[in-house]
C-alpha positions as CSV (number, residue, x, y, z in Angstrom):
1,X,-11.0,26.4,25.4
2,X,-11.1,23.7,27.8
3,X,-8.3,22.0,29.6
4,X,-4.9,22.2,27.7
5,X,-6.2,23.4,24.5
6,X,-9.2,21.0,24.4
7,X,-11.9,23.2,22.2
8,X,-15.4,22.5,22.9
9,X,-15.6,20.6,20.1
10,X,-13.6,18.2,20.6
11,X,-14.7,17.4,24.2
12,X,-18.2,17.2,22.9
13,X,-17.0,14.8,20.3
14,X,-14.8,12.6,22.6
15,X,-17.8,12.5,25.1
16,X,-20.0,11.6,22.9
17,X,-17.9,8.5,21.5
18,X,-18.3,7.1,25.5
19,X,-21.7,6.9,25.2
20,X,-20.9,4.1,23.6
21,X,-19.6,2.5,26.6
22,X,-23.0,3.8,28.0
23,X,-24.7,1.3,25.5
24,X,-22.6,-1.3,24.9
25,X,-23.4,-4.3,27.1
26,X,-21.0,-6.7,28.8
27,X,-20.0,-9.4,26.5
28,X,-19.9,-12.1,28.6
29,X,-23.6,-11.3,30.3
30,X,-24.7,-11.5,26.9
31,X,-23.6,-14.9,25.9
32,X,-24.9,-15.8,29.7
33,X,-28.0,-15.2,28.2
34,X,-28.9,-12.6,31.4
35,X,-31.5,-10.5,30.7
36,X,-30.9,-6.6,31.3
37,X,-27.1,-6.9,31.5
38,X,-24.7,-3.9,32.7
39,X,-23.0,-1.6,30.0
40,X,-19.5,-1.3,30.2
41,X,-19.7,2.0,31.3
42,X,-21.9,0.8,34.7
43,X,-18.9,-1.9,35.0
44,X,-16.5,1.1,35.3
45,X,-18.1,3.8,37.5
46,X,-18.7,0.9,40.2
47,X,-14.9,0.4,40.2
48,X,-14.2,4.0,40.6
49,X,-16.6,3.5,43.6
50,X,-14.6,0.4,44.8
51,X,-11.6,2.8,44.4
52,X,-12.7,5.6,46.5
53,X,-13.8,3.7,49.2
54,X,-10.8,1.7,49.9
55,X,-9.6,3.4,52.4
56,X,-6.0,4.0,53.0
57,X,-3.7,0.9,51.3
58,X,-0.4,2.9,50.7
59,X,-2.3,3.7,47.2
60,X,-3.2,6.9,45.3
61,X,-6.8,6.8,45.9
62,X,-7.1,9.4,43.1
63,X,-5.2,7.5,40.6
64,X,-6.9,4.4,41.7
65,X,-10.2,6.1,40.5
66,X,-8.7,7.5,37.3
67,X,-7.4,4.0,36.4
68,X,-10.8,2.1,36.5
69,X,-12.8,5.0,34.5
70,X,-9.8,4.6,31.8
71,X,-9.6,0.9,32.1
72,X,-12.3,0.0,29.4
73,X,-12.5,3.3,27.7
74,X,-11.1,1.6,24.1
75,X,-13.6,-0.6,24.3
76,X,-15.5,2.5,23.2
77,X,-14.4,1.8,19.3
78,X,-13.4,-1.8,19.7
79,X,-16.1,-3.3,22.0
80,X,-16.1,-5.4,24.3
81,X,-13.8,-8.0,23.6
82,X,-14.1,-11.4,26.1
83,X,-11.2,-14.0,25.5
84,X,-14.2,-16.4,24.2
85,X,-14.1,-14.2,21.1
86,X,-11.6,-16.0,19.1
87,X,-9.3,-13.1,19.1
88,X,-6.0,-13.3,20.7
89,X,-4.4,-11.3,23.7
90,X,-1.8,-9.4,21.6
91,X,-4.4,-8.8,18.9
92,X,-6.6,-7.4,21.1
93,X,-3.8,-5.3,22.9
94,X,-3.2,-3.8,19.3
95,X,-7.0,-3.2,18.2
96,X,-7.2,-1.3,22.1
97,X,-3.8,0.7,21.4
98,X,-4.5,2.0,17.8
99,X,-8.1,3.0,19.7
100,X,-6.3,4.7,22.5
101,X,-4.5,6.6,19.6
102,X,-7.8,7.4,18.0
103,X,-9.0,9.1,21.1
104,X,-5.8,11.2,21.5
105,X,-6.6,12.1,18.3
106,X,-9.6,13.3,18.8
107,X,-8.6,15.2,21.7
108,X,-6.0,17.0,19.6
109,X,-2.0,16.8,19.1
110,X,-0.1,16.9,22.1
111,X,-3.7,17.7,24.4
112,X,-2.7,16.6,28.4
113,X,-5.7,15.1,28.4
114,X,-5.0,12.5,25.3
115,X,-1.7,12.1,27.4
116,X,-2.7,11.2,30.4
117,X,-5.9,8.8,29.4
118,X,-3.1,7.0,27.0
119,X,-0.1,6.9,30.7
120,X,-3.6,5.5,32.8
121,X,-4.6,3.2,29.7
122,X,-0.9,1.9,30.0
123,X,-0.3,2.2,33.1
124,X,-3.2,-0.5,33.8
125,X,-2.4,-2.8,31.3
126,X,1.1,-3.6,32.4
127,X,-0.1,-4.1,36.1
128,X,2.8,-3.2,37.6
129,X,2.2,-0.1,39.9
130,X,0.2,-1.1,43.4
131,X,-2.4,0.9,41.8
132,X,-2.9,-1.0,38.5
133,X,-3.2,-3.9,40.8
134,X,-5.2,-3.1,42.7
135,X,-8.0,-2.0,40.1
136,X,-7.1,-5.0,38.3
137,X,-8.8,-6.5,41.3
138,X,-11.5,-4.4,40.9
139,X,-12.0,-5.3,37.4
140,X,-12.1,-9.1,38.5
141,X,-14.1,-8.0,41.9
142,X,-16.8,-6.0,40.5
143,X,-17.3,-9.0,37.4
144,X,-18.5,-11.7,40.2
145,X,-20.1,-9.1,42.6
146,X,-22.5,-8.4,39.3
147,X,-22.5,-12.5,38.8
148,X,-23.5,-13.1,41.9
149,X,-26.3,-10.3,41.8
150,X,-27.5,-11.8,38.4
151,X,-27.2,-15.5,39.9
152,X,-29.6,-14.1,43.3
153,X,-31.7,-12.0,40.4
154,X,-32.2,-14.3,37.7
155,X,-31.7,-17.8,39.6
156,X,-28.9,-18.4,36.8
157,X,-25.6,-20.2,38.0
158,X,-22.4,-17.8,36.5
159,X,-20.1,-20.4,38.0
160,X,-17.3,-19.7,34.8
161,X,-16.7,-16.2,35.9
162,X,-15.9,-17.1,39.5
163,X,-13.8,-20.3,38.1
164,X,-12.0,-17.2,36.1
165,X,-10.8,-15.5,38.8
166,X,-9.7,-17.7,41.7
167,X,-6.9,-17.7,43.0
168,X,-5.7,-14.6,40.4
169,X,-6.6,-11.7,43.0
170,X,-3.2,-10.0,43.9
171,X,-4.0,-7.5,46.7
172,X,-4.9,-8.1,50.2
173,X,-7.9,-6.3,50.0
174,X,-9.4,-7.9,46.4
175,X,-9.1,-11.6,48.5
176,X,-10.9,-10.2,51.2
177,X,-13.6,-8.7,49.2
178,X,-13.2,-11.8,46.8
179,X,-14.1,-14.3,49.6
180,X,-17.0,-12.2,51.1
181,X,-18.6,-12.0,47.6
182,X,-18.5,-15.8,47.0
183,X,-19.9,-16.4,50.6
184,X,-22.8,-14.5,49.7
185,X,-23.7,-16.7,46.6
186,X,-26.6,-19.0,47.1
187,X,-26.0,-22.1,48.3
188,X,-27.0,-24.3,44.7
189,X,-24.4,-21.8,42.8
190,X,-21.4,-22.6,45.3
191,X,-20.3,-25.3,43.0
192,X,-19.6,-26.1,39.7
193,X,-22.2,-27.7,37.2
194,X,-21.2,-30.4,34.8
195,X,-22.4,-29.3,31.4
């Protein structure tokens, strides 16, 4: 027995569903058309990087770092859902709650484990601890540090996903981050492109 009651089983069976976020490539690099795009699993173990090396903000490190490898882990049974997707906020807030179920689930009845991945899960969707916001800057950080690495890479312009996230960055340290990523695009991809 594992943590809580967690048989062997059923952490073998719960790990092996997140290989799917091991496979699953980012939506939104996909319709970019960049070739070799990042899993959503890569997406979320750079943000727990981000987390630990913060520094000291008046923030649980710790949590911090729990809340970006929990973030995205629905998208493990619902995919990657981008907002170009046709598929609307609260829909997709269902179709990622009835998955965080599933995975308590399979975890087992009442396992602290399912508990806590469904209280981080929340916890960072409602955005409303200094620790959900900051990793919400993460999330939004670590999308246009990966743009502008595929933009220097693959001499594509990813404009759209820097338009997406001005001005929404809520901590001190995600605008400071934010602005030293953007200063480091190329020069040719520091402005918008009319279609």
């Amino acid at each position: 027995m594992l943590r809580s009651g967690i048989s062997a089983a059923k952490a073998v069976d719960f790990l092996q569903l997140l290989q799917n976020l091991k496979v699953t490539k980012r939506t939104g690099w996909i319709r970019c058309n960049v070739k070799g795009p990042e899993s959503i699993a890569d997406h979320m173990y750079r943000m727990g990087m981000m987390s630990l090396i913060a520094g000291d903000l008046g923030v649980n490190t710790d949590r911090c770092i729990r809340l970006s490898i929990v973030h995205d882990v629905a998208e493990a049974i619902v995919g990657d859902i981008t907002p170009n997707d046709g598929i609307s906020k609260e829909e997709k807030r269902r179709l990622e709650a009835n998955a965080i179920v599933t995975i308590q689930e399979m975890l087992g009845p009442g396992s602290a484990a399912g508990e806590e991945i469904k209280e981080l899960f929340e916890e960072y969707e409602e955005g409303q601890t200094p620790e959900a916001l900051l990793v919400k800057d993460f999330d939004k950080l670590e999308m246009i540090l990966q743009a502008q690495e595929y933009e220097k890479a693959q001499g594509l312009n990813l404009q759209e996903f820097f338009e997406s996230t001005k001005g929404k960055f809520k901590t001190e340290l995600g605008q400071s981050w934010a602005a030293e990523i953007v200063a480091r695009r190329q020069p040719e991809n520091q402005h918008s492109h009319a279609s």
